[in-house]
N, C-alpha and C positions, 0 to 999 in steps of 0.2 A: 210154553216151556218154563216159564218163571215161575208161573203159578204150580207147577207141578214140585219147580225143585223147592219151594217155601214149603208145599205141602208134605215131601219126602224126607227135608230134614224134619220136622215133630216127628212124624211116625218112627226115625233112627233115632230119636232122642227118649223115646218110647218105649226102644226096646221091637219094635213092630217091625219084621222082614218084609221086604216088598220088592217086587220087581215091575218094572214099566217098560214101555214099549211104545214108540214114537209112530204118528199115524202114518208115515211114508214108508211103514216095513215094508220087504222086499224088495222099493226102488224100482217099482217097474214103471216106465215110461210111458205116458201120458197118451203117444202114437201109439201104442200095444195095444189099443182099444180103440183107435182112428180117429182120435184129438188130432187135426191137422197143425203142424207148426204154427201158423199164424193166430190159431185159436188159443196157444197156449200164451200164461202170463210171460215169460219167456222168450216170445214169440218167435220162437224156436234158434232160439241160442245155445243148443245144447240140450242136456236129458234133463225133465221134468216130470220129478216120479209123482204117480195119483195117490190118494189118499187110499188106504187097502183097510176097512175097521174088519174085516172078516178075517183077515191075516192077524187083525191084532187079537181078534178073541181067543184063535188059532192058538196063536204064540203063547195067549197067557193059560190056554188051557194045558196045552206041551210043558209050560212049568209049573204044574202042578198048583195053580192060585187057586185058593179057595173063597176068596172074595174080591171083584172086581170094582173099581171105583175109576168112572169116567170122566175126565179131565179137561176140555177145552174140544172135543170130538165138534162136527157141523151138524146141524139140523139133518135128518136123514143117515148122515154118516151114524151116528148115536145111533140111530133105530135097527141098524144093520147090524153093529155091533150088539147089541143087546139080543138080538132076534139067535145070530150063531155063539153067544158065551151058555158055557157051561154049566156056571154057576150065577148063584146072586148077585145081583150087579144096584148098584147106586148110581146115579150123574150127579155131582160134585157141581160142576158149573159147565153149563152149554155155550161154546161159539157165538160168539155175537158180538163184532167188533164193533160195527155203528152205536151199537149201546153198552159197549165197555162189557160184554157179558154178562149183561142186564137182561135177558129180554123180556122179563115183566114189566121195564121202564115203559114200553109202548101201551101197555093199556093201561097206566096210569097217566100215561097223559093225554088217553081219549077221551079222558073227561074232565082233562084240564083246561085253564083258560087259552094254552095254544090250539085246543082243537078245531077253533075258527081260523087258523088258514088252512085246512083240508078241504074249505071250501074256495080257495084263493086258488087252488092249482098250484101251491109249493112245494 
């Protein structure tokens, strides 16, 4: 969300209309599809909506976008979303919290000098 709201003030500073739309649209709950309470992060204290990217292309199609730019979406989630938008679509930056939304950091450092503990079992 942070990175989205940095990115949407330039675009209003720009003159550039844009609407967005958060990957939990519709809010439907995690157990709608037979995530058992204990499997959720949660672990089931309540409603824990799943991630919907097919609602979000949905959504941005419903309002007429004509260029789509993905923001923080998960590996897979991005491929869904791409697969039902409408229109031309961009990824801006992919999900990847271990690497700060890096995820080319890892194979730059397959061939750095850490990549001798992949041999250590770390």
């Amino acid at each position: 969300m942070r990175e989205t709201s940095a990115f949407t003030r330039i675009l209003k500073a720009e003159g550039i209309d844009y609407f967005t739309v958060g990957c939990k649209v519709g809010a439907v709950d995690k157990t709608e599809i037979g995530v058992p309470n204990e499997k959720k992060l949660n672990h089931g204290c309540g409603h824990e909506s799943m991630c919907n990217p097919i609602m979000q292309a949905k959504t941005l199609a419903a309002h007429g976008c004509d260029f789509n730019i993905v923001i923080g979406l998960c590996v897979g989630h991005d491929t869904l979303f791409l697969r039902h938008s409408k229109v031309p679509t961009t990824v801006m930056i992919v999900k990847d919290r271990v690497l700060q939304h890096n995820p080319v950091a890892a194979l730059y450092g397959a061939q750095s000098m850490y990549s001798r503990f992949k041999d250590l079992g770390l």
